[in-house]
KOLGU-4560 file (N, C-alpha, C; in nm, 3 decimals, padded with zeros to 5 digits):
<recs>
<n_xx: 22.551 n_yy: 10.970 n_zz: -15.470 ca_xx: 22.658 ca_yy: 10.873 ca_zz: -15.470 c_xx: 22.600 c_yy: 10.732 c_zz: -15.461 mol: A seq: 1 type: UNK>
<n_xx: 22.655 n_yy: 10.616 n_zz: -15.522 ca_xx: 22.594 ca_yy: 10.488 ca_zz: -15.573 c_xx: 22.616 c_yy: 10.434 c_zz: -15.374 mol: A seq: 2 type: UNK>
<n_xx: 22.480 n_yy: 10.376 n_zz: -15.389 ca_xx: 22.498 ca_yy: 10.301 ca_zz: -15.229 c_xx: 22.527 c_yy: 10.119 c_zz: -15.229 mol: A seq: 3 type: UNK>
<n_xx: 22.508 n_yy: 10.058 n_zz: -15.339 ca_xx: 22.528 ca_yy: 09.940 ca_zz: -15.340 c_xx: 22.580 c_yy: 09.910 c_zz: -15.508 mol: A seq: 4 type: UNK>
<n_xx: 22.679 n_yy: 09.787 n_zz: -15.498 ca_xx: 22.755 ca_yy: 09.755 ca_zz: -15.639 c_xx: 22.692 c_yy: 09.624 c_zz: -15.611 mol: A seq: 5 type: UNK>
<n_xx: 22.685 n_yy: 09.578 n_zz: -15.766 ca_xx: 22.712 ca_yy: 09.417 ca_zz: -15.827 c_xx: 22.851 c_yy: 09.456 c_zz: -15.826 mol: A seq: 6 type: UNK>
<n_xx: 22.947 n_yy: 09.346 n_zz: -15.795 ca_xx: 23.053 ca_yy: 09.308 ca_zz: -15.848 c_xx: 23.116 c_yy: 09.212 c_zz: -15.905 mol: A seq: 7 type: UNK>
<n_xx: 23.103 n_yy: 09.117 n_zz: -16.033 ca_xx: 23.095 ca_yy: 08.950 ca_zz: -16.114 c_xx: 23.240 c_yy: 09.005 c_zz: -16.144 mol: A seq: 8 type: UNK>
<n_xx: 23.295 n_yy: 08.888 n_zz: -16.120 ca_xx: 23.411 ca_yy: 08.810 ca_zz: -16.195 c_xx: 23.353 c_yy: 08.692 c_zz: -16.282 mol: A seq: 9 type: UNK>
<n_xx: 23.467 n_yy: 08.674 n_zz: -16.423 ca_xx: 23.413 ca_yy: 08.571 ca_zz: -16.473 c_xx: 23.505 c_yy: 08.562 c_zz: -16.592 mol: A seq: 10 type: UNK>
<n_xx: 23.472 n_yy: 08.405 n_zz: -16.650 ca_xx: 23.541 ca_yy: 08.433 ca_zz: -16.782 c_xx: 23.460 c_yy: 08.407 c_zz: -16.860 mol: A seq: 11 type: UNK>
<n_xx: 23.499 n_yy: 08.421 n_zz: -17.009 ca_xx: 23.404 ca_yy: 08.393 ca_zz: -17.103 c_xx: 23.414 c_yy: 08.202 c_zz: -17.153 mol: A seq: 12 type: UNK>
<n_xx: 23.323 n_yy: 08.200 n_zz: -17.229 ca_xx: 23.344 ca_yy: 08.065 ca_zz: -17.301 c_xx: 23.466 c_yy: 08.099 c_zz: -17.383 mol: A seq: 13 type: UNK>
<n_xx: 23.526 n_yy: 08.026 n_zz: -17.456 ca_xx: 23.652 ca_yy: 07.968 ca_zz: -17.547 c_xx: 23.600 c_yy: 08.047 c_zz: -17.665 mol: A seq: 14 type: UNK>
<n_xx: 23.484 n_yy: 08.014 n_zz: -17.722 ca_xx: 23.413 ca_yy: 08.058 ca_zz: -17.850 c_xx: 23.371 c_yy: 08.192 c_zz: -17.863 mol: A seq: 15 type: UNK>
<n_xx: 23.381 n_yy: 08.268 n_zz: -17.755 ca_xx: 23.304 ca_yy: 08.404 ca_zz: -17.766 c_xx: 23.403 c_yy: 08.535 c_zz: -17.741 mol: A seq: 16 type: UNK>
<n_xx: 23.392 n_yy: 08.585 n_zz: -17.859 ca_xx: 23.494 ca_yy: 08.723 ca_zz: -17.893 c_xx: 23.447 c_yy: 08.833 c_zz: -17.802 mol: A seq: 17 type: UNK>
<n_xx: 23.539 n_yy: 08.890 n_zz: -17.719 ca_xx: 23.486 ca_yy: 09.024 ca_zz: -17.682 c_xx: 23.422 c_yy: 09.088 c_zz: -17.694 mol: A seq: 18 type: UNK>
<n_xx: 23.419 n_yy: 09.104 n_zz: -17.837 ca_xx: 23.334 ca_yy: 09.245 ca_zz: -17.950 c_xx: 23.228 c_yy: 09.149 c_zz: -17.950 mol: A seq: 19 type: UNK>
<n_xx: 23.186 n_yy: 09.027 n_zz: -17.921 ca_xx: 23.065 ca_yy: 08.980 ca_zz: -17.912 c_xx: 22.996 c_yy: 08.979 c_zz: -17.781 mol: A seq: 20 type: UNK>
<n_xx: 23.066 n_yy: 08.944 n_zz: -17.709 ca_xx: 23.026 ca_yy: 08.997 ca_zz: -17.563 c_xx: 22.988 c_yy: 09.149 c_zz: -17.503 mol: A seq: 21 type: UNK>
<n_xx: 23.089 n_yy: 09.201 n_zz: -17.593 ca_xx: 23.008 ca_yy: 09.381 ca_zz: -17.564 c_xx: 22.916 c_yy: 09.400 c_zz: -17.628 mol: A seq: 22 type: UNK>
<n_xx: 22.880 n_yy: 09.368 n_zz: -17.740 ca_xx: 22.740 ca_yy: 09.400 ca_zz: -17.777 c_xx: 22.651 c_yy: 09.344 c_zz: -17.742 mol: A seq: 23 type: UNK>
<n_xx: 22.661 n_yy: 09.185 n_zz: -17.694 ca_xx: 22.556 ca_yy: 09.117 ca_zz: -17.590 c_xx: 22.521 c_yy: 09.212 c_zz: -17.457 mol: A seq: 24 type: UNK>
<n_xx: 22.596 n_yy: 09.305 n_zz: -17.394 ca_xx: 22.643 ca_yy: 09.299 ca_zz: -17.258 c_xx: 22.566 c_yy: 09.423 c_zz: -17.304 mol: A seq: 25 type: UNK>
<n_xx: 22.597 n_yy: 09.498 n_zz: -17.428 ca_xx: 22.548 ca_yy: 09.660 ca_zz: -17.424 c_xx: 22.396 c_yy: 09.596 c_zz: -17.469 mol: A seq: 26 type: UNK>
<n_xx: 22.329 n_yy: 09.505 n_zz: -17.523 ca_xx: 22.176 ca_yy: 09.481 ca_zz: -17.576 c_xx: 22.148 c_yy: 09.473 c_zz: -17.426 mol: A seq: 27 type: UNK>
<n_xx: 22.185 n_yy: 09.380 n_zz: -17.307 ca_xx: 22.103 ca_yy: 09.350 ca_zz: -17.212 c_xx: 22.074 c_yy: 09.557 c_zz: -17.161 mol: A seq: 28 type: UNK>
<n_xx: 22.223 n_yy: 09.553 n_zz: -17.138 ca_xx: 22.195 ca_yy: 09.722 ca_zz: -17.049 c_xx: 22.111 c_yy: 09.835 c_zz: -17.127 mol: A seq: 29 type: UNK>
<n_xx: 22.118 n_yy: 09.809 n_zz: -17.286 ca_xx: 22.017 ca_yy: 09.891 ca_zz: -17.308 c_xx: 21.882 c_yy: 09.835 c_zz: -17.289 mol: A seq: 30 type: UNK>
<n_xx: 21.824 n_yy: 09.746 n_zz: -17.314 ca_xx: 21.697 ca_yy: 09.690 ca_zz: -17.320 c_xx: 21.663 c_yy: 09.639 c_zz: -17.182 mol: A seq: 31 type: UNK>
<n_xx: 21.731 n_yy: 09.599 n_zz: -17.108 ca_xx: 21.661 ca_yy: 09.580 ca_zz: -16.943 c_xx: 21.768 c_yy: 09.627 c_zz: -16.845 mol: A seq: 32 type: UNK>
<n_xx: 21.878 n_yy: 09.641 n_zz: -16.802 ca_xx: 21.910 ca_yy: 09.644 ca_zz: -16.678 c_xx: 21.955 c_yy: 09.845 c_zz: -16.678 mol: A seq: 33 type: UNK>
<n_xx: 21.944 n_yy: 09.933 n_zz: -16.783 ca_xx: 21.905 ca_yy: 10.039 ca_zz: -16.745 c_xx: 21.796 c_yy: 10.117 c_zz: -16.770 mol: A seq: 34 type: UNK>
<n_xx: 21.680 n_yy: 10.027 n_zz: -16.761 ca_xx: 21.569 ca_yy: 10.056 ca_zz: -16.756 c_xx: 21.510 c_yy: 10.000 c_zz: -16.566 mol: A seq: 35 type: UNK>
<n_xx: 21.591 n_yy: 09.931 n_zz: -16.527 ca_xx: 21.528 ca_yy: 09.872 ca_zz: -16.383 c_xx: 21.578 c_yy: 10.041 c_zz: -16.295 mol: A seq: 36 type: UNK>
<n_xx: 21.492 n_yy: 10.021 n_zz: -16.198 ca_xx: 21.485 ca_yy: 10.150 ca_zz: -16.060 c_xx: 21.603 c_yy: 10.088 c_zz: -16.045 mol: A seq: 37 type: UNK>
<n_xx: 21.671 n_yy: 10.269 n_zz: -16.028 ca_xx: 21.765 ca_yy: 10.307 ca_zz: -15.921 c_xx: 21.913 c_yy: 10.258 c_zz: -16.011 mol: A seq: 38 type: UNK>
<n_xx: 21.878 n_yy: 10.243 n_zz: -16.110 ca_xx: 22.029 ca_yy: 10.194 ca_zz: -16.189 c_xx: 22.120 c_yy: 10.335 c_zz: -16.203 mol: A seq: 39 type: UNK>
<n_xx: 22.244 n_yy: 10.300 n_zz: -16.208 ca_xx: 22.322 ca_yy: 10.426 ca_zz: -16.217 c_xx: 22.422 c_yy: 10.390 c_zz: -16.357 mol: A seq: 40 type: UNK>
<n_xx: 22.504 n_yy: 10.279 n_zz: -16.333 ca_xx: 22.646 ca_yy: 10.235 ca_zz: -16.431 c_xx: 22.696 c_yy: 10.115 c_zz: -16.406 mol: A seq: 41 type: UNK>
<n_xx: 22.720 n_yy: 10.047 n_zz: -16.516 ca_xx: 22.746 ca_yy: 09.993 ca_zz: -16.543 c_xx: 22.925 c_yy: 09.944 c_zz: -16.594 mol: A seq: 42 type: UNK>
<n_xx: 23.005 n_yy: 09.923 n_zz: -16.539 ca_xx: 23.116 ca_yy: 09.901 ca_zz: -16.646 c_xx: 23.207 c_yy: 09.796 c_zz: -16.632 mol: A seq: 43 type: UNK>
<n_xx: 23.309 n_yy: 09.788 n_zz: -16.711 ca_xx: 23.381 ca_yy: 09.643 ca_zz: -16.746 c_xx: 23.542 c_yy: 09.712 c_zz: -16.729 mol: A seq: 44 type: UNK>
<n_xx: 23.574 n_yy: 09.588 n_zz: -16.680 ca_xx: 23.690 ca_yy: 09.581 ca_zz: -16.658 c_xx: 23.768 c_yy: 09.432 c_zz: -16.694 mol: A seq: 45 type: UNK>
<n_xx: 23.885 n_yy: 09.414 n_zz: -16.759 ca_xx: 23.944 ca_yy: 09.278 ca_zz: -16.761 c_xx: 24.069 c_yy: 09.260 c_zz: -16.760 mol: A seq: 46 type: UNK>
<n_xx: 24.139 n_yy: 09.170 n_zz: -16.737 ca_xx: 24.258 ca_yy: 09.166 ca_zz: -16.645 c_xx: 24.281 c_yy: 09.000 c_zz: -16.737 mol: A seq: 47 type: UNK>
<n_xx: 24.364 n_yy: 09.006 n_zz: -16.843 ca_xx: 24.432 ca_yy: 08.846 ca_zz: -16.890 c_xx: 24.273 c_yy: 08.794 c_zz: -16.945 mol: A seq: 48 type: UNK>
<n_xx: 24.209 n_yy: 08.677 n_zz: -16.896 ca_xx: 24.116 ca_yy: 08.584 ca_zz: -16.964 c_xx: 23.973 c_yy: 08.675 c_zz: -16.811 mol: A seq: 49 type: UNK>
<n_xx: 24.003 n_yy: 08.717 n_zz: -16.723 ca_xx: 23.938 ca_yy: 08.717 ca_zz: -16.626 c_xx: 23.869 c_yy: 08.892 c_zz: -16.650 mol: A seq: 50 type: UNK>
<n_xx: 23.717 n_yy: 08.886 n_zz: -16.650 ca_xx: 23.637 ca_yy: 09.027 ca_zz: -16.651 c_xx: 23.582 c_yy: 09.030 c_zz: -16.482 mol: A seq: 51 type: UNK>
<n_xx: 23.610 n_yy: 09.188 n_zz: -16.479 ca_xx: 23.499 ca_yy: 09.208 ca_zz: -16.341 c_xx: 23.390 c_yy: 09.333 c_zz: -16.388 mol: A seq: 52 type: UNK>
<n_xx: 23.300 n_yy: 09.312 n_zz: -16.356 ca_xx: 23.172 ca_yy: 09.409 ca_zz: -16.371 c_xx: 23.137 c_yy: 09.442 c_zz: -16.262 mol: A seq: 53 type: UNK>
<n_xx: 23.103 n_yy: 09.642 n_zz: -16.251 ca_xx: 23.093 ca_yy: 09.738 ca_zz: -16.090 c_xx: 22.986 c_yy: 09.776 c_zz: -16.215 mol: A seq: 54 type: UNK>
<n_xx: 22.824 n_yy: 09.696 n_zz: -16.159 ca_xx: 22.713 ca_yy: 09.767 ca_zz: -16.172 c_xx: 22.679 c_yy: 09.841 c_zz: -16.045 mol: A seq: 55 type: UNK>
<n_xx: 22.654 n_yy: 09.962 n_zz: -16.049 ca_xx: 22.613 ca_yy: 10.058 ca_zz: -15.941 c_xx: 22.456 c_yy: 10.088 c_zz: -15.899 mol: A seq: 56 type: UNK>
<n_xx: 22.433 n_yy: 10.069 n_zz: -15.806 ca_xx: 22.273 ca_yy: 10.108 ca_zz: -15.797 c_xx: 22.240 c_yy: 10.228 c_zz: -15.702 mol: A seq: 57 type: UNK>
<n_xx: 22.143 n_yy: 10.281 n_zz: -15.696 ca_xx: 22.124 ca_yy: 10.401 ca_zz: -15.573 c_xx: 22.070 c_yy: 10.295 c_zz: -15.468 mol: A seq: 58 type: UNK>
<n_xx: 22.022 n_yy: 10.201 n_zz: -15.416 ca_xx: 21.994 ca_yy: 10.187 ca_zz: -15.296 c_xx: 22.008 c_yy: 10.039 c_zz: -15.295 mol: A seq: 59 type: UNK>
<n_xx: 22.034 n_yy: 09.966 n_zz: -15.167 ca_xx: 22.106 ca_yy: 09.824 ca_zz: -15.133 c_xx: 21.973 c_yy: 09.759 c_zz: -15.209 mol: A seq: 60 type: UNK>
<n_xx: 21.828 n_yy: 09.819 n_zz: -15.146 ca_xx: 21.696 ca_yy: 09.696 ca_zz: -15.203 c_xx: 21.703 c_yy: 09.739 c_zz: -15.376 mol: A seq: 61 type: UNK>
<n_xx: 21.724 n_yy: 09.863 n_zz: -15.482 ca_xx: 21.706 ca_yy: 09.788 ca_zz: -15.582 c_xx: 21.787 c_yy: 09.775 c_zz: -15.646 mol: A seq: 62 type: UNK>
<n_xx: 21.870 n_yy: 09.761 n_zz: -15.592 ca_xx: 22.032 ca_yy: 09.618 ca_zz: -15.627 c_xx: 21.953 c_yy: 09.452 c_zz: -15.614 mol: A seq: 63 type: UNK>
<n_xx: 21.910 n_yy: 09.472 n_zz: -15.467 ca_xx: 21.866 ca_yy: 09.293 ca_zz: -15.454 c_xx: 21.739 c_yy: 09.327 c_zz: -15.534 mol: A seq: 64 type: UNK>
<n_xx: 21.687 n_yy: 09.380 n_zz: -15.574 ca_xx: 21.523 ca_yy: 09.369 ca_zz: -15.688 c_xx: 21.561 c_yy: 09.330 c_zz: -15.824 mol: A seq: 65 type: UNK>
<n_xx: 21.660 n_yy: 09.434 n_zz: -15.896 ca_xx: 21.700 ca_yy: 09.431 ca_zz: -15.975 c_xx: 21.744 c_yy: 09.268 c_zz: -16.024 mol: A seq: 66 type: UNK>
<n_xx: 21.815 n_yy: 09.175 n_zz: -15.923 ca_xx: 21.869 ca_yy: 09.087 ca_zz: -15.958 c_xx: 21.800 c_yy: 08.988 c_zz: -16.028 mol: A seq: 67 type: UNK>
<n_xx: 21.682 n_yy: 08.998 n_zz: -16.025 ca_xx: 21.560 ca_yy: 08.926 ca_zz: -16.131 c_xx: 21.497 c_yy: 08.976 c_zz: -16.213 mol: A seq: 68 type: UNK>
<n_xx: 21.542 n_yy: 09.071 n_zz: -16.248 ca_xx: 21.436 ca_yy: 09.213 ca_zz: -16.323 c_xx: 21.522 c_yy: 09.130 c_zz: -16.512 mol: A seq: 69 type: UNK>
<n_xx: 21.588 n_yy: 09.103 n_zz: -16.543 ca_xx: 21.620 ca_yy: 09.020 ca_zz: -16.686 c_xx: 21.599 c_yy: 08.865 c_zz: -16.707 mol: A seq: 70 type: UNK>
<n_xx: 21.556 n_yy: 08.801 n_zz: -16.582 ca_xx: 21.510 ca_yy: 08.670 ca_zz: -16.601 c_xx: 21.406 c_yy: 08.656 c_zz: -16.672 mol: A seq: 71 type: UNK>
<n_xx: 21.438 n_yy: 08.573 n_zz: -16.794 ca_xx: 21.389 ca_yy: 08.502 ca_zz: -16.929 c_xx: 21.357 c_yy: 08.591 c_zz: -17.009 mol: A seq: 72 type: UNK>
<n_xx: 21.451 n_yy: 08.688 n_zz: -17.050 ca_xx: 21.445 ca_yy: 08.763 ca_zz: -17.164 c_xx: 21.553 c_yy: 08.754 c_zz: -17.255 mol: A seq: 73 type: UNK>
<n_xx: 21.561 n_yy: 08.745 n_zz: -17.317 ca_xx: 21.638 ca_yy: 08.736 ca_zz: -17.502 c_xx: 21.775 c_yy: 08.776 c_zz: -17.476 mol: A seq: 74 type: UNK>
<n_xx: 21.781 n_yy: 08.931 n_zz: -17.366 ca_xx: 21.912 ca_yy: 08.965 ca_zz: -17.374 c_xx: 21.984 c_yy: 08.920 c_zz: -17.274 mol: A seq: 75 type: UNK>
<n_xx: 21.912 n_yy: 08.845 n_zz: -17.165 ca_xx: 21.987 ca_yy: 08.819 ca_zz: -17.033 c_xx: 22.027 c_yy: 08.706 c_zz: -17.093 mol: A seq: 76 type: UNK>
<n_xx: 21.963 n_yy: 08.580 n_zz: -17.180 ca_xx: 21.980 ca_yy: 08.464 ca_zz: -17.183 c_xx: 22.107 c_yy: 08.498 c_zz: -17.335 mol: A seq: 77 type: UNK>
<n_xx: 22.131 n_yy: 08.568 n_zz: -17.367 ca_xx: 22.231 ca_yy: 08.561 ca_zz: -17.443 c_xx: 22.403 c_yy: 08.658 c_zz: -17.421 mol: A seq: 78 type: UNK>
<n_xx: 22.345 n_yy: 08.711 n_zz: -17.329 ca_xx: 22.471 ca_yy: 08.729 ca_zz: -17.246 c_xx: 22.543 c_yy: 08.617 c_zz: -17.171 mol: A seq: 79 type: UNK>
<n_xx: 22.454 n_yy: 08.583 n_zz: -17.064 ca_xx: 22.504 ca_yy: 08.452 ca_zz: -16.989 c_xx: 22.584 c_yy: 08.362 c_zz: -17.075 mol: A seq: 80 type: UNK>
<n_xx: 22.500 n_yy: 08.362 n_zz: -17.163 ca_xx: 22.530 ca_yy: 08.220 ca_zz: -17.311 c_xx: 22.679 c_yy: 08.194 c_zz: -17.315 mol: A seq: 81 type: UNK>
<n_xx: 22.754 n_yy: 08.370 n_zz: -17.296 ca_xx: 22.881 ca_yy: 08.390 ca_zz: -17.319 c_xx: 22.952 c_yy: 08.383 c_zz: -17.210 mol: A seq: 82 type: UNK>
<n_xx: 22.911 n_yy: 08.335 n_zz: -17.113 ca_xx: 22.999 ca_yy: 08.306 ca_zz: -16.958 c_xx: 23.021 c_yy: 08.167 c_zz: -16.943 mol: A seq: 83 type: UNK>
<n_xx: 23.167 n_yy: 08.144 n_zz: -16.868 ca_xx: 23.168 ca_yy: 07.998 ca_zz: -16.784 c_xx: 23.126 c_yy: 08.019 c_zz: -16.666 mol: A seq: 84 type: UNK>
<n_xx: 22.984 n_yy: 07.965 n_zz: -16.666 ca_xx: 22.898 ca_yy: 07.993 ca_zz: -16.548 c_xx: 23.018 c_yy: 07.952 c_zz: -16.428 mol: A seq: 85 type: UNK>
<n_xx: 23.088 n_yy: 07.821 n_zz: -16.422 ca_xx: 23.162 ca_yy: 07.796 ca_zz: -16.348 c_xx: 23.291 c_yy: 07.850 c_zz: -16.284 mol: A seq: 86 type: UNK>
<n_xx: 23.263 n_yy: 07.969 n_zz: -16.331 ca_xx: 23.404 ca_yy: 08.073 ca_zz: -16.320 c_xx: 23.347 c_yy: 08.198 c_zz: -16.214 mol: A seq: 87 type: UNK>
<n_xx: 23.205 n_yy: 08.200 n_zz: -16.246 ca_xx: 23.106 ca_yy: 08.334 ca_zz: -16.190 c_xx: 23.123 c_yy: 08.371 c_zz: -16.024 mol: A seq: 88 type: UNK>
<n_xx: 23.200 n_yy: 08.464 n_zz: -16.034 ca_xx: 23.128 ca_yy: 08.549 ca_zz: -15.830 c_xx: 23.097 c_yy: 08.639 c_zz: -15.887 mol: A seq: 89 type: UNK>
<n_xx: 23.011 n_yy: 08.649 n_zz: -15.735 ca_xx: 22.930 ca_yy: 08.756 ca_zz: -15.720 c_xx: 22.941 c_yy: 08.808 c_zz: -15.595 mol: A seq: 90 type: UNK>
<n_xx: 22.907 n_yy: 08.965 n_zz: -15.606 ca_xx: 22.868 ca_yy: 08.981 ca_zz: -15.512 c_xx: 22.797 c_yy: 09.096 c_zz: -15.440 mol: A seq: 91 type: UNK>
<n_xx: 22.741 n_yy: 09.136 n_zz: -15.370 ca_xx: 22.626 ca_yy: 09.267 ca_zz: -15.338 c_xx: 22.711 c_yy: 09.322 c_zz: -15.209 mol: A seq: 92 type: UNK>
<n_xx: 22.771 n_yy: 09.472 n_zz: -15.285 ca_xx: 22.837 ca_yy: 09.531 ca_zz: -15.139 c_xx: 22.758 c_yy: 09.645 c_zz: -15.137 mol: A seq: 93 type: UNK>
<n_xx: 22.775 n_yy: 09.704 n_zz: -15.061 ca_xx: 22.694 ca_yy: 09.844 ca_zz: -14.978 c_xx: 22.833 c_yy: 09.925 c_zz: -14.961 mol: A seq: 94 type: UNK>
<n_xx: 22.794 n_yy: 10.040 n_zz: -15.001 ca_xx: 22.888 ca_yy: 10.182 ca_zz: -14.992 c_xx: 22.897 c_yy: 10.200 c_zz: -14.837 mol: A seq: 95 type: UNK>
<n_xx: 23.035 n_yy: 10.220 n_zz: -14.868 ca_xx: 23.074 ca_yy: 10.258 ca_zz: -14.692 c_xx: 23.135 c_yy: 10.407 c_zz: -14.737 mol: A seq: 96 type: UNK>
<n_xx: 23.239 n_yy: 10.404 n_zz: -14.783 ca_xx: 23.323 ca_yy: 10.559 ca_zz: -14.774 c_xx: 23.385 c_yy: 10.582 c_zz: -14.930 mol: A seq: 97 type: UNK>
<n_xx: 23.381 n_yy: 10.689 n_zz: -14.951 ca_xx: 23.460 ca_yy: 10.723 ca_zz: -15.056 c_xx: 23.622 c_yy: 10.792 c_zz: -14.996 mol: A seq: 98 type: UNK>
<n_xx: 23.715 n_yy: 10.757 n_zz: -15.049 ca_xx: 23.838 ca_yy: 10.851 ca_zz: -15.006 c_xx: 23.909 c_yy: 10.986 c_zz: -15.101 mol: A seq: 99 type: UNK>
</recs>
């Protein structure tokens, strides 16, 4: 069972289509962020103009490792490309209970 989530809210830029953002979003996860330790899933959710992303990891440290494991590569920097950085939370929770 996943012990720690990313959880981002965010919106996109004005200019950037969904179907462009999922294939940005699916290049990063195939080419680096499910290749980093301890990755489990990844998925999307969106609600009106507003996305939230529940990346799952097996353990709280390589959740916080992970969080630099795509800095300055091709697919991290062209995902972001498609965010209003100014819109972005985050945040690192730890599994408590399932019901």
């Amino acid at each position: 069972m996943a012990k720690t989530a990313w959880i981002f809210s965010y919106k996109l830029k004005k200019t950037v289509t969904p179907e462009e953002f999922m294939e940005r979003t699916q290049a990063l996860h195939d080419a680096v962020i499910s290749k980093a330790k301890g990755f489990l899933s990844w998925e999307h959710y969106v609600q009106d103009e507003t996305w939230t992303d529940f990346v799952l990891w097996e353990t709280e440290e390589d959740a916080q490792n992970a969080t630099t494991v795509g800095q300055g590569t091709a697919e991290a920097e062209a995902f972001y490309a498609c965010i209003r950085m100014v819109t972005c939370r985050a945040l690192i929770s730890r599994f408590v209970k399932k019901y």
